[in-house]
NUBATI-826039 format. One line per field, with one value per residue: x, z, y of N, C-alpha, C, CB in turn; chain. Coordinates in steps of 0.1 Angstrom, whole numbers, m for minus. Glycine has a CB too. Example, Ala and Ser with C-alpha at 12.3 -4.5 7.8 and 13.67 -1.06 7.14 Angstrom:
BEGIN
n.x = 132;128;
n.z = 78;71;
n.y = m57;m22;
ca.x = 123;137;
ca.z = 78;71;
ca.y = m45;m11;
c.x = 132;129;
c.z = 78;79;
c.y = m33;0;
cb.x = 113;141;
cb.z = 90;57;
cb.y = m45;m6;
fifi = A;A;
***
This chain:
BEGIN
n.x = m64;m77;m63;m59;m60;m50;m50;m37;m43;m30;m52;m50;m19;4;m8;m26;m13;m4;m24;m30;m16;m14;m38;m49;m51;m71;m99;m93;m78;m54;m15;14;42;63;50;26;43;64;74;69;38;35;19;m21;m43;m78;m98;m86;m83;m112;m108;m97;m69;m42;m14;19;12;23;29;22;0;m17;m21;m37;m58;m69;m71;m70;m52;m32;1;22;54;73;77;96;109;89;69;79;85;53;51;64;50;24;31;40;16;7;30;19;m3;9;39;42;44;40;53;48;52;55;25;15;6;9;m3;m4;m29;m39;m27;m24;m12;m28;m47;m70;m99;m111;m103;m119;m125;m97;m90;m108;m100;m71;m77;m89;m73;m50;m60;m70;m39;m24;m39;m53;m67;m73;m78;m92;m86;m95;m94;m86;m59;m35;m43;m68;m73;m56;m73;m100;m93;m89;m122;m135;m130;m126;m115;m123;m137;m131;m145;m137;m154;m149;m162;m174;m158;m152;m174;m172;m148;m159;m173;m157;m143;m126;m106;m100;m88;m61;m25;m29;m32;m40;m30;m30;m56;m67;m60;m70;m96;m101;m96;m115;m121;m135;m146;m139;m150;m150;m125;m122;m128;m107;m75;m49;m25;m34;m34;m8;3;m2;m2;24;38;20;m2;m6;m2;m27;m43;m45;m52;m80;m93;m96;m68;m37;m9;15;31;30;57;80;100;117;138;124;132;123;97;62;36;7;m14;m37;m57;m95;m109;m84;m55;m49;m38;m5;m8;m28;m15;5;m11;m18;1;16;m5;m2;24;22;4;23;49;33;27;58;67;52;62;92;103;130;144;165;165;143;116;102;71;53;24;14;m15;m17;m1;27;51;67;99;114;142;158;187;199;221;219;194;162;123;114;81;84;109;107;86;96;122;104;89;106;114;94;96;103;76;62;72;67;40;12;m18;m24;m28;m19;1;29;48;77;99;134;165;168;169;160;175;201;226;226;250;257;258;230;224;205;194;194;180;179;146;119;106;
n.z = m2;m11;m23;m11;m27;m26;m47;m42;m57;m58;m61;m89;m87;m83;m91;m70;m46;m51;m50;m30;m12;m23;m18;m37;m60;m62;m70;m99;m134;m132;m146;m140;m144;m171;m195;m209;m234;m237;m229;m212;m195;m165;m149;m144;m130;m120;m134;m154;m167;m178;m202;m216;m207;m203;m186;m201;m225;m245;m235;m247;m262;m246;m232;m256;m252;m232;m227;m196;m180;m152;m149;m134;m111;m107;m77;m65;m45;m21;m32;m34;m5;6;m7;7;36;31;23;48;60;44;55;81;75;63;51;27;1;m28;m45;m71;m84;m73;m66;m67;m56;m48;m23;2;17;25;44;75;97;115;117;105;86;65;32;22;39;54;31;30;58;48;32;43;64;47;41;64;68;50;37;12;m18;m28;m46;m43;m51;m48;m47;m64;m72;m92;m113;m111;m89;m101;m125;m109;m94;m106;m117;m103;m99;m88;m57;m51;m46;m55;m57;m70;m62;m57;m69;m90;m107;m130;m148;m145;m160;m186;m191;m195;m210;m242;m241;m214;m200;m181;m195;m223;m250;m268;m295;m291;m287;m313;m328;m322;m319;m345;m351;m338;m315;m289;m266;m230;m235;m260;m263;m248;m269;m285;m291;m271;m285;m306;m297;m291;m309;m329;m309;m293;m263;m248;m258;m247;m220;m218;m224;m201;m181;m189;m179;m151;m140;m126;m111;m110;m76;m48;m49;m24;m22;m1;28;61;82;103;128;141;161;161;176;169;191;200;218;236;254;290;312;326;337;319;296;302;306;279;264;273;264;236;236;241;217;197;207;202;176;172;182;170;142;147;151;162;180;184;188;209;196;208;203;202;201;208;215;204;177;178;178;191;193;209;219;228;226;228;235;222;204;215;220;242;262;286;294;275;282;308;291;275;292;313;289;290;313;314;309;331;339;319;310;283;267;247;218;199;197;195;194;182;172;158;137;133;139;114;91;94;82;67;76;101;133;160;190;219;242;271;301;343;351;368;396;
n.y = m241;m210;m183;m146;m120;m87;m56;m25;5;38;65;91;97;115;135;137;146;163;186;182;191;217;240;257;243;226;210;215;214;196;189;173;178;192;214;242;245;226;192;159;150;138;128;129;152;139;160;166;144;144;154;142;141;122;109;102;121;140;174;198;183;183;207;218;203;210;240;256;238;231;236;221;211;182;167;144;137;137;124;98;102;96;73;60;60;50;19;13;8;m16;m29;m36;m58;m77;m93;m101;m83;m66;m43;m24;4;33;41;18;m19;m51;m73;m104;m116;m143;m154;m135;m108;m108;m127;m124;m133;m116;m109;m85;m70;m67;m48;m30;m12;m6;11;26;38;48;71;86;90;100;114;111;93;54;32;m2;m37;m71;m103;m136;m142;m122;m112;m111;m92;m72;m60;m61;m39;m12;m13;3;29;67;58;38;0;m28;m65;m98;m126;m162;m180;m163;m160;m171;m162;m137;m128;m140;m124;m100;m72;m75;m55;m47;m69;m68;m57;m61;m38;m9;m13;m44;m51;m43;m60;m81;m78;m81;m103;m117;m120;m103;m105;m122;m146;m148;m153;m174;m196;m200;m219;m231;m236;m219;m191;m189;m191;m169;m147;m151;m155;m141;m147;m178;m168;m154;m175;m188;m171;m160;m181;m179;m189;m177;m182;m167;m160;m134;m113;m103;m74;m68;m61;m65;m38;m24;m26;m18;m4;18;44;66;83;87;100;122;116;121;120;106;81;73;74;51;29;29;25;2;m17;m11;m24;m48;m54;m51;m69;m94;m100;m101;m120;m139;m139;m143;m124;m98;m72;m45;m18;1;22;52;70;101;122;155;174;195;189;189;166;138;117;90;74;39;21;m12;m42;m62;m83;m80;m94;m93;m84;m70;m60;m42;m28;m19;m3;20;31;43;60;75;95;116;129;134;160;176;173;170;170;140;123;108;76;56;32;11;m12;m14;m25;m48;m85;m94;m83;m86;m113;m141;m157;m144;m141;m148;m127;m128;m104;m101;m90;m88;m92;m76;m84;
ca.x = m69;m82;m54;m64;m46;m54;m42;m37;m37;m35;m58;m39;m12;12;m15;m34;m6;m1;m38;m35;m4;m16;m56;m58;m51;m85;m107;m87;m73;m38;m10;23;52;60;49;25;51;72;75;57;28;38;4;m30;m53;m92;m101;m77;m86;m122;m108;m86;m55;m33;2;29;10;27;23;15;m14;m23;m27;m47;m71;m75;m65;m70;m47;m25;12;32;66;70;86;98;111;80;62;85;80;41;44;67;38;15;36;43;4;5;34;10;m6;15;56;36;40;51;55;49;51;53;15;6;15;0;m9;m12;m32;m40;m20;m20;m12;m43;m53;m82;m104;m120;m99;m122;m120;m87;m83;m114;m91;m62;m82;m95;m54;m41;m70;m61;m24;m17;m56;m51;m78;m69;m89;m88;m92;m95;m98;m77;m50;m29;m43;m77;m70;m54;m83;m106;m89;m97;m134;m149;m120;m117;m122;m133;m137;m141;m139;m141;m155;m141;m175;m178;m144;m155;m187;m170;m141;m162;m182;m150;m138;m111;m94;m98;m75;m47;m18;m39;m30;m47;m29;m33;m68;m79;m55;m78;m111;m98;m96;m131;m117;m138;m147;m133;m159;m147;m112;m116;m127;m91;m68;m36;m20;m40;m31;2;7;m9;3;32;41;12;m16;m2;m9;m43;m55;m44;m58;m95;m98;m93;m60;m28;m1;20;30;37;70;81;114;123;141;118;141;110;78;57;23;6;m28;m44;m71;m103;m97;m71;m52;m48;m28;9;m11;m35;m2;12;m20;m23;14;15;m17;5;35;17;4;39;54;29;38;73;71;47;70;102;110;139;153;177;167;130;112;90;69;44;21;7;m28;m13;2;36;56;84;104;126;146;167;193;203;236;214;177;152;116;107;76;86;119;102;79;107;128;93;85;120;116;81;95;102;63;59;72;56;29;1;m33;m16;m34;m14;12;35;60;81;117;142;176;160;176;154;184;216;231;223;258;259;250;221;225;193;194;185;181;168;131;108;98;
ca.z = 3;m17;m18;m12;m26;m27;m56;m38;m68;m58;m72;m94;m71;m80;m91;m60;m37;m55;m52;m12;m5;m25;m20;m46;m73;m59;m82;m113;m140;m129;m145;m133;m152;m185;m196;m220;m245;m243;m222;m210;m187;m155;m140;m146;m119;m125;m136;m161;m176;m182;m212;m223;m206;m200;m186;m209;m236;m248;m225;m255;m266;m231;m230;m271;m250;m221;m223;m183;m176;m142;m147;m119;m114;m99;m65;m70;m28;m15;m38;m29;12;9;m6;18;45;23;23;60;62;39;58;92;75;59;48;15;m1;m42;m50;m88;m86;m63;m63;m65;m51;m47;m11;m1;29;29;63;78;111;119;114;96;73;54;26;15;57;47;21;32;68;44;26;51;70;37;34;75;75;38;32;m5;m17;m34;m49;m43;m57;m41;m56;m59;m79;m89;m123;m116;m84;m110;m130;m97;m89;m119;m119;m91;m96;m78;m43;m51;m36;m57;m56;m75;m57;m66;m76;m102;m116;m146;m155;m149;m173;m200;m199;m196;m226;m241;m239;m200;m199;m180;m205;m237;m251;m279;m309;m296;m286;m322;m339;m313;m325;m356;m349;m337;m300;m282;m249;m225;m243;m277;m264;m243;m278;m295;m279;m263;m299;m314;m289;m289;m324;m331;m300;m288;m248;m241;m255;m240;m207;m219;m223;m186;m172;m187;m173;m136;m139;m122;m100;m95;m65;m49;m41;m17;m24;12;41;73;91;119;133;152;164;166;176;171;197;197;230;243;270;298;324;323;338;307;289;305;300;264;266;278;252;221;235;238;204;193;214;200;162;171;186;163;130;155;149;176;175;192;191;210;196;214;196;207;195;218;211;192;168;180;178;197;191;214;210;236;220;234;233;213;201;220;220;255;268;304;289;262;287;313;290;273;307;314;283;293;324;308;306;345;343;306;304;278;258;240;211;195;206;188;194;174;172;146;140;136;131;98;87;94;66;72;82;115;150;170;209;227;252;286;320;353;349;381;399;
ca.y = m228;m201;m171;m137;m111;m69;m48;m12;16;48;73;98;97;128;149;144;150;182;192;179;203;233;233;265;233;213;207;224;203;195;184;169;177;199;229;247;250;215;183;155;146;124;121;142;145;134;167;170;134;141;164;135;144;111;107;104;128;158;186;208;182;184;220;220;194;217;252;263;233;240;226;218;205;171;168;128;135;135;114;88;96;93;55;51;58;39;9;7;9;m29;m40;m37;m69;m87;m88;m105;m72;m66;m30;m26;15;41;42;4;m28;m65;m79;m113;m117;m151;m152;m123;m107;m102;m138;m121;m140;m111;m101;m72;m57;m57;m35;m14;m7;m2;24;39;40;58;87;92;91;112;127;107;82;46;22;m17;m45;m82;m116;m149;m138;m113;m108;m105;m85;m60;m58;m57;m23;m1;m12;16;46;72;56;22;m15;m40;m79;m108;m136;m171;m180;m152;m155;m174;m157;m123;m131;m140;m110;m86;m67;m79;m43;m49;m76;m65;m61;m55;m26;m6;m18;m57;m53;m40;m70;m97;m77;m82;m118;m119;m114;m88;m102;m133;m154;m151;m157;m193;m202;m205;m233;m225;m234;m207;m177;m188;m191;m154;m138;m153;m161;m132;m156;m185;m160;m150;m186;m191;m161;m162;m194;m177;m193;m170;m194;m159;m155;m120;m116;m92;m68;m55;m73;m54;m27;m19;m29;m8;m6;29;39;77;79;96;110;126;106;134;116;94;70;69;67;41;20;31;21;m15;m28;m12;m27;m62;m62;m55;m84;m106;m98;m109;m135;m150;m139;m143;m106;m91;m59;m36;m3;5;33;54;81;104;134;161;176;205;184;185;151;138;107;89;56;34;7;m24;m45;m76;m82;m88;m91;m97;m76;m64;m54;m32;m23;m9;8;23;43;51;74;86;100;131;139;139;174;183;164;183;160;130;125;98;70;48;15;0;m19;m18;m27;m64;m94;m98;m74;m99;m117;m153;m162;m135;m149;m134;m129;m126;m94;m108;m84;m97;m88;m66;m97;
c.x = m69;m70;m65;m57;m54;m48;m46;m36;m42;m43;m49;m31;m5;4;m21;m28;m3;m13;m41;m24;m5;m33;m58;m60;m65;m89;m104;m80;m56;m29;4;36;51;55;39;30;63;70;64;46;34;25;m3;m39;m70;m99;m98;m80;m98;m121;m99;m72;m51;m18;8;29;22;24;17;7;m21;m32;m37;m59;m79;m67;m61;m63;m37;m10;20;44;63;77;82;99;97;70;67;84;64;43;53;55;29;21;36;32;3;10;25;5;m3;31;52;35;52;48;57;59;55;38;8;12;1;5;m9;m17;m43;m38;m17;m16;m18;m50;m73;m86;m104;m111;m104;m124;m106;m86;m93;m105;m78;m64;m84;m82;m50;m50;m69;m52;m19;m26;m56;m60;m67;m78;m84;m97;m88;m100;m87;m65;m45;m38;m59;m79;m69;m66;m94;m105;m95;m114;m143;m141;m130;m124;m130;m131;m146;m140;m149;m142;m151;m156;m178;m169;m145;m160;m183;m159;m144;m176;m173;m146;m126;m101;m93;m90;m61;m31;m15;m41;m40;m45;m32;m49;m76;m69;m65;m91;m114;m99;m105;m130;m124;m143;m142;m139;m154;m128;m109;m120;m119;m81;m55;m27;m17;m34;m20;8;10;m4;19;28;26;1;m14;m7;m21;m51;m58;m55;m74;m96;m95;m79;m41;m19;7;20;33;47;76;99;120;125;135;128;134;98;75;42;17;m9;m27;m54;m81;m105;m87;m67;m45;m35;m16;0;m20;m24;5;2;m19;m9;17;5;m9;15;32;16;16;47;43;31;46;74;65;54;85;112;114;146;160;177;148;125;98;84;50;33;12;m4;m31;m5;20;41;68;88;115;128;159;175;203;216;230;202;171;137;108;97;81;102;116;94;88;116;117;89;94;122;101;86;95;88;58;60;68;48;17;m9;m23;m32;m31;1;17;48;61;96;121;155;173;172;171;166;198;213;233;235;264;249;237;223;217;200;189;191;174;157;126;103;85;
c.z = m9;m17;m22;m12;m34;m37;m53;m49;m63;m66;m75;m91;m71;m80;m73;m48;m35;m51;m34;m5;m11;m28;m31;m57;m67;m63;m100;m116;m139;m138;m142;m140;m166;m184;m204;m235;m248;m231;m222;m197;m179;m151;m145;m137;m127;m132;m150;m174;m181;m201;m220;m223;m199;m194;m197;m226;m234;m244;m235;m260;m255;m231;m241;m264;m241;m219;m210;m177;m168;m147;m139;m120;m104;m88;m62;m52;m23;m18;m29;m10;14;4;2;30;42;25;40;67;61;51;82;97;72;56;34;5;m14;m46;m65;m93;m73;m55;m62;m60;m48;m30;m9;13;32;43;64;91;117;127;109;80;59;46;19;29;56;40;26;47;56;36;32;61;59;37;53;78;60;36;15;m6;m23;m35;m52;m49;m57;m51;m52;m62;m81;m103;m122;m99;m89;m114;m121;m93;m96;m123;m113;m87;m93;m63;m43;m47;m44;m59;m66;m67;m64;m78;m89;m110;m132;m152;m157;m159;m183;m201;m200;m208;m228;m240;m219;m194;m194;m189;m220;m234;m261;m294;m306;m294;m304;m331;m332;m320;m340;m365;m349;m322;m295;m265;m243;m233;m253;m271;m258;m257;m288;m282;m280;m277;m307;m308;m293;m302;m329;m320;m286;m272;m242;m247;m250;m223;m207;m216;m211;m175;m174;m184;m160;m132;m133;m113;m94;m84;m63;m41;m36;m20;m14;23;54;79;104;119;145;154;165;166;175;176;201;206;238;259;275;307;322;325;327;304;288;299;289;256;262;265;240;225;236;225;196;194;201;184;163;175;177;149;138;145;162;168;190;193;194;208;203;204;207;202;204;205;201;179;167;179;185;195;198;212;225;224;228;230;220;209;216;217;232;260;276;299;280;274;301;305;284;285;312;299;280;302;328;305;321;346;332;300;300;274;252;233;201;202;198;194;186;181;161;153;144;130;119;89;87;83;75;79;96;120;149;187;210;238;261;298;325;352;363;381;403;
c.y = m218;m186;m162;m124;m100;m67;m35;3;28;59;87;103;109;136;150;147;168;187;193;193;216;235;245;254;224;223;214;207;210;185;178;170;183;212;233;250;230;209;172;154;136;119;132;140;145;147;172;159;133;150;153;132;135;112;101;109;138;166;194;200;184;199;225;213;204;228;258;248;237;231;227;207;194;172;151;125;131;129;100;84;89;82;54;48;48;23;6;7;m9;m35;m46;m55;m81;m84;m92;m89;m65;m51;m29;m11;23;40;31;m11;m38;m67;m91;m113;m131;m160;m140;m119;m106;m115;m139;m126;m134;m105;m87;m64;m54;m47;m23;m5;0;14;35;46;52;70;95;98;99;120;120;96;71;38;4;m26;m62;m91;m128;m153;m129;m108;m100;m95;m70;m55;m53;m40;m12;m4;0;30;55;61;43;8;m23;m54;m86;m119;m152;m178;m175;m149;m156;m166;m142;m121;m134;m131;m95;m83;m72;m68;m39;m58;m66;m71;m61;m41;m22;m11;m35;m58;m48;m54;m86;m90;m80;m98;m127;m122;m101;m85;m116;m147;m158;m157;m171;m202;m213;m215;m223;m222;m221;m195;m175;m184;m178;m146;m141;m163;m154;m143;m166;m180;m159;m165;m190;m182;m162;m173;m193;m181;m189;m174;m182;m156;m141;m119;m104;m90;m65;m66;m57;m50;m25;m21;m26;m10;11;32;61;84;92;109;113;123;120;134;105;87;68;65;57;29;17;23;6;m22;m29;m22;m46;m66;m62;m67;m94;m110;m104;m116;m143;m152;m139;m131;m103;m78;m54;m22;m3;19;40;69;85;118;146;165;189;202;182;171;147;125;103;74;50;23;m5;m29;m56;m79;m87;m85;m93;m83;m64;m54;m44;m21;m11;1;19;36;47;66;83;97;114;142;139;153;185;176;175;167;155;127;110;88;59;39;13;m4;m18;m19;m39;m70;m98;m91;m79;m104;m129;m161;m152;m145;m138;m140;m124;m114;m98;m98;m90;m84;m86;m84;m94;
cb.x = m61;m95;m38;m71;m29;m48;m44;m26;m41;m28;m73;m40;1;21;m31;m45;6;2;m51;m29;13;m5;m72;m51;m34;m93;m120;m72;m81;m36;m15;20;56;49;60;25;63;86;77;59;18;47;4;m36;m52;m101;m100;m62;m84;m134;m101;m86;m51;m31;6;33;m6;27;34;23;m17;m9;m16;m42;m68;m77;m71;m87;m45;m31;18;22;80;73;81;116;116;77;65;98;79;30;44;80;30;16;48;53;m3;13;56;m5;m10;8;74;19;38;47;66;28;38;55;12;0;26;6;m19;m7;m37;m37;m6;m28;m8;m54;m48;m80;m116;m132;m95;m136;m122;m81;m85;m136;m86;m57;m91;m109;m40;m37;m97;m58;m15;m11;m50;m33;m95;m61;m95;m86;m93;m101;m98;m82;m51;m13;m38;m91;m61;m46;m86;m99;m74;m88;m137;m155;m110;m118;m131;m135;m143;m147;m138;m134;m166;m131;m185;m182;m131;m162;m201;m167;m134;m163;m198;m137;m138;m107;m100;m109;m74;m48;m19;m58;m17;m47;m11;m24;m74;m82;m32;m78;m117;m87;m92;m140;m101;m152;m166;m136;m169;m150;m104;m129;m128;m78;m66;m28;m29;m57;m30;6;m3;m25;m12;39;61;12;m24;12;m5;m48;m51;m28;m52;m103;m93;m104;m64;m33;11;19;36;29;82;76;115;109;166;107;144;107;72;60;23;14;m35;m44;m68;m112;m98;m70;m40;m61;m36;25;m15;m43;5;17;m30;m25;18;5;m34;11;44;5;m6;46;48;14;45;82;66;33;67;108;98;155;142;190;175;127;113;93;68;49;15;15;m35;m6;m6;37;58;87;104;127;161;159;201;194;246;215;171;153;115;119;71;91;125;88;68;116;140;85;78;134;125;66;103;109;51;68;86;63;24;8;m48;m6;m32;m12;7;38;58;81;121;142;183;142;178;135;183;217;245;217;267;255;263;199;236;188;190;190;178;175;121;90;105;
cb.z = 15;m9;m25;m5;m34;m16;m70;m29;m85;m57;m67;m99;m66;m88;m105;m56;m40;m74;m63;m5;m8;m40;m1;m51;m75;m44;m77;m110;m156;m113;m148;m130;m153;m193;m200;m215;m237;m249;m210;m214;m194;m142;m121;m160;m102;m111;m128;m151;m171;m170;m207;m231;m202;m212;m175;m208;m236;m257;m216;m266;m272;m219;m227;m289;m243;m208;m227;m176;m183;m121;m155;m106;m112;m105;m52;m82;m20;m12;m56;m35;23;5;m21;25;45;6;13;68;52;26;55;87;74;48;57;19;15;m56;m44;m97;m92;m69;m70;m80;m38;m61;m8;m9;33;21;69;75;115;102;128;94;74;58;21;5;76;41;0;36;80;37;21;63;66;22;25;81;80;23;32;m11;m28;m30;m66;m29;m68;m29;m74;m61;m86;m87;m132;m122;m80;m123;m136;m85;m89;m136;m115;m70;m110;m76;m39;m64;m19;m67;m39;m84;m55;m53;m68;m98;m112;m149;m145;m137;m173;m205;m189;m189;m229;m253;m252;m195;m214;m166;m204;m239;m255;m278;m315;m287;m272;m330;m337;m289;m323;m355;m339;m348;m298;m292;m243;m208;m246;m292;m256;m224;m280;m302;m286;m249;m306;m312;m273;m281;m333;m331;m294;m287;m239;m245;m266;m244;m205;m237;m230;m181;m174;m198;m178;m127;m148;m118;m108;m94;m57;m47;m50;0;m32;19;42;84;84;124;134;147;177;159;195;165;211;195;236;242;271;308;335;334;350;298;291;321;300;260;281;299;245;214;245;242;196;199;237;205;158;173;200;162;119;158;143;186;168;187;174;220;184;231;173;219;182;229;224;196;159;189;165;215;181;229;185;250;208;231;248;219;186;233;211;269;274;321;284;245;289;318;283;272;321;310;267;303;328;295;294;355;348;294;315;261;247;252;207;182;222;179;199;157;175;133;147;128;138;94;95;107;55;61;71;117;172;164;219;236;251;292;326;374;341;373;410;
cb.y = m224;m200;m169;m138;m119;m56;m52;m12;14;49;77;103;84;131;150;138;143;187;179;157;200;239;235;280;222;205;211;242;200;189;185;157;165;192;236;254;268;218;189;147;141;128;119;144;156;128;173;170;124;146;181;138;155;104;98;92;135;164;196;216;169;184;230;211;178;208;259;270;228;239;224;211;214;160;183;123;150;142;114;93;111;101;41;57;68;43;9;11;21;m32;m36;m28;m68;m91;m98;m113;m65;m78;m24;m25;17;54;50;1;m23;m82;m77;m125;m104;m152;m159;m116;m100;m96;m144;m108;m144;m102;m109;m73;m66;m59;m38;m17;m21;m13;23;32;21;53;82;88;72;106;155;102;84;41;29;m23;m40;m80;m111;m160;m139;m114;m120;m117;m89;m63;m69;m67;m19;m5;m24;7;54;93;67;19;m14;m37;m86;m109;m133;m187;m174;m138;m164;m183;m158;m115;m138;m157;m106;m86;m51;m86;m26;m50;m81;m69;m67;m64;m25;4;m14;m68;m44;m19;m72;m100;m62;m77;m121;m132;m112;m81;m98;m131;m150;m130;m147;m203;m196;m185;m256;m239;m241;m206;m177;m197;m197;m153;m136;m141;m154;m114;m159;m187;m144;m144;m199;m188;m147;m159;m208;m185;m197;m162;m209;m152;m163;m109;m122;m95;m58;m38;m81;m59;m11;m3;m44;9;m15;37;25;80;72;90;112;141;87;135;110;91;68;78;71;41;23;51;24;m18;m19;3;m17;m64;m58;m47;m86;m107;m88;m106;m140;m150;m124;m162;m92;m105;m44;m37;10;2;33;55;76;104;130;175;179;213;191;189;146;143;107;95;60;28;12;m32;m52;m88;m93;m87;m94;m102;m82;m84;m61;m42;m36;m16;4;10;38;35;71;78;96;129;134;133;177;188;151;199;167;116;139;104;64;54;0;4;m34;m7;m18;m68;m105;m91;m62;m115;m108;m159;m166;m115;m147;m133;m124;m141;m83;m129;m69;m101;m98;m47;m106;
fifi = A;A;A;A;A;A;A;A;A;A;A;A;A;A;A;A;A;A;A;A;A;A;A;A;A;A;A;A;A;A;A;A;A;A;A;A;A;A;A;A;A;A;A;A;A;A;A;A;A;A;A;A;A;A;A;A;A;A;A;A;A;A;A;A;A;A;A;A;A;A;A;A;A;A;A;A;A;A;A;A;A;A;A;A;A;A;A;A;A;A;A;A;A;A;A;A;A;A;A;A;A;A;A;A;A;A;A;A;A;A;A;A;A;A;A;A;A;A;A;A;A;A;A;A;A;A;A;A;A;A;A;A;A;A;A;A;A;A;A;A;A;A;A;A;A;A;A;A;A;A;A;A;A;A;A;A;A;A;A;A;A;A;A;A;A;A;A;A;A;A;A;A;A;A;A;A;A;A;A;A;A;A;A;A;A;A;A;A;A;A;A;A;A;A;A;A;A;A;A;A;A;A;A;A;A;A;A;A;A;A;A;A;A;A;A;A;A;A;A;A;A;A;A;A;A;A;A;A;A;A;A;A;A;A;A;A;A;A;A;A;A;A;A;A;A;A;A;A;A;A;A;A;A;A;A;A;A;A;A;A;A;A;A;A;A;A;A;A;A;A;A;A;A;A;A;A;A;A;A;A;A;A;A;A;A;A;A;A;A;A;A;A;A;A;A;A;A;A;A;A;A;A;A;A;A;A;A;A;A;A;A;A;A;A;A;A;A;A;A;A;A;A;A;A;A;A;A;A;A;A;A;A;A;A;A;A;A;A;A;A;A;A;A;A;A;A;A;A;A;A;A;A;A;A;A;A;A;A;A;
***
């Protein structure tokens, strides 16, 4: 089987956070750290780079490149919450899920939750999830590997989608530049042009010998990779804490009894998640958002996991009950569980939570 694996890179992730929380900074050249006078560059947003201005320049070349440069201090907190959002966007479709950065991370959705074939309806949903749920673009990039995944991403910035088909892997590796090579830097790409290396072509030339000889362990990599060749797997860093289901619907459910409806579907596809990854938890969360944008969040917790429906689904309407007497437009609705057994340490028990179930 064919793996299929995303490479999510945010588009210039701090600046455009900054640019999203203070709109006087849209469309000015932003950048992320430093000063006019000393420091450096963390991030520069797209405005900022058409002048030449990079992350980890010198703020003062920064500001010689582009005088009306904005600089702004970083705020690492909330950087850090938005990939969280972002990430519990991935883990939707997979637990396959390798965080490189704040701003980027590999996918594999070869199996997914979904049991969705199309790896490029993935990522375009995933895209279209993160510019909903933070207002921030990202650009993807699909293929059969991790490596040319990478590469895939940076082909259609800002806001781009683009894939390598397995078909085209060859033909598009030996027409890439060699300074497109993920990895190839500027000083090794002018010591390979130097070589008479300038595009994938000139490089399946030299034998493994050759690479390795001249470039160590990294051409030993190269010889592998322009030949479509990438066995990495992607290895996920996070043992899941909660899985939820949440839906934000176009219209506003009026009545409990919408609610409850709207209720029961999420709380199915939830159930069916866990049972099929034999995910149980102990704490059911209920979330909800009125039409004014309010939000309220309530949570029952149990003595032991469970994942049984009817049980989710009773205590679930037990903490609706409270909108019989303030019920306003429901706008959004969220399930999940945590406090999962994916969170035990392989030598703890697990006890099932069993009540007698509404006959």
């Amino acid at each position: 089987m064919e793996r299929k694996i995303i490479h999510i890179d945010m588009d210039a992730f701090f600046a455009s956070v900054e640019q999203r929380d203070h709109p006087e900074l849209q469309g000015k050249p932003v950048a992320v750290g430093g000063s006019k006078e000393r420091g450096v560059v963390a991030a520069a947003s797209y405005e900022a780079r058409k002048y030449g201005v990079r992350s980890a320049m010198s703020s003062r070349l920064a500001y010689q490149k582009c005088p009306h440069i904005v600089f702004v201090k970083h705020r690492f907190d909330v950087y850090k919450e938005v990939s969280r959002q972002i990430r519990e966007i991935f883990y939707e479709y997979t637990d396959l899920v390798e965080p490189l950065s704040l701003d980027e991370a590999f996918i594999e959705v070869t199996q997914n939750k979904f049991d969705e074939p199309s790896a490029i309806k993935i990522a375009s949903e995933i895209k279209q999830k993160i510019k909903e749920k933070t207002l921030l673009t990202a650009s993807a990039g699909v293929s059969v590997n991790k490596f040319l995944a990478k590469v895939a991403s940076d082909l259609k910035k800002p806001d781009g989608l683009a894939v390598i088909l397995p078909h085209q892997v060859l033909p598009f590796l030996e027409e890439l530049p060699i300074e497109k090579f993920f990895g190839v830097g500027k000083a090794t790409a002018e010591k390979m042009k130097n070589f008479g290396i300038k595009t994938g072509k000139d490089l399946k030339v030299h034998s493994r010998l050759e690479l390795a000889q001249r470039f160590g362990k990294f051409g030993s990599y190269l010889y592998d990779v322009v030949r479509g060749i990438d066995n990495r797997k992607v290895k996920p860093d996070r043992i899941r804490k909660s899985i939820s289901s949440e839906t934000t619907y176009s219209e506003d459910l009026m009545t409990l009894a919408d609610v409850k409806s709207s209720v029961r579907l999420l709380i199915g596809k939830l159930c069916q998640s866990c049972v099929k990854y034999g995910i149980k938890g102990k704490t059911i969360n209920l979330k909800y958002r009125f039409n004014d944008f309010t939000t309220f969040t309530r949570s029952r917790t149990l003595g032991g996991f469970t994942n049984d429906m009817d049980i989710i689904i009773d205590l679930t309407f037990d903490m609706l009950m409270e909108l019989e007497s303030d019920m306003k437009p429901i706008r959004l609705l969220g399930i999940g569980l945590s406090s999962l057994n994916t969170e035990r340490k392989d030598n703890q028990l697990e006890f099932d939570f069993n009540i007698n179930k509404k006959q």
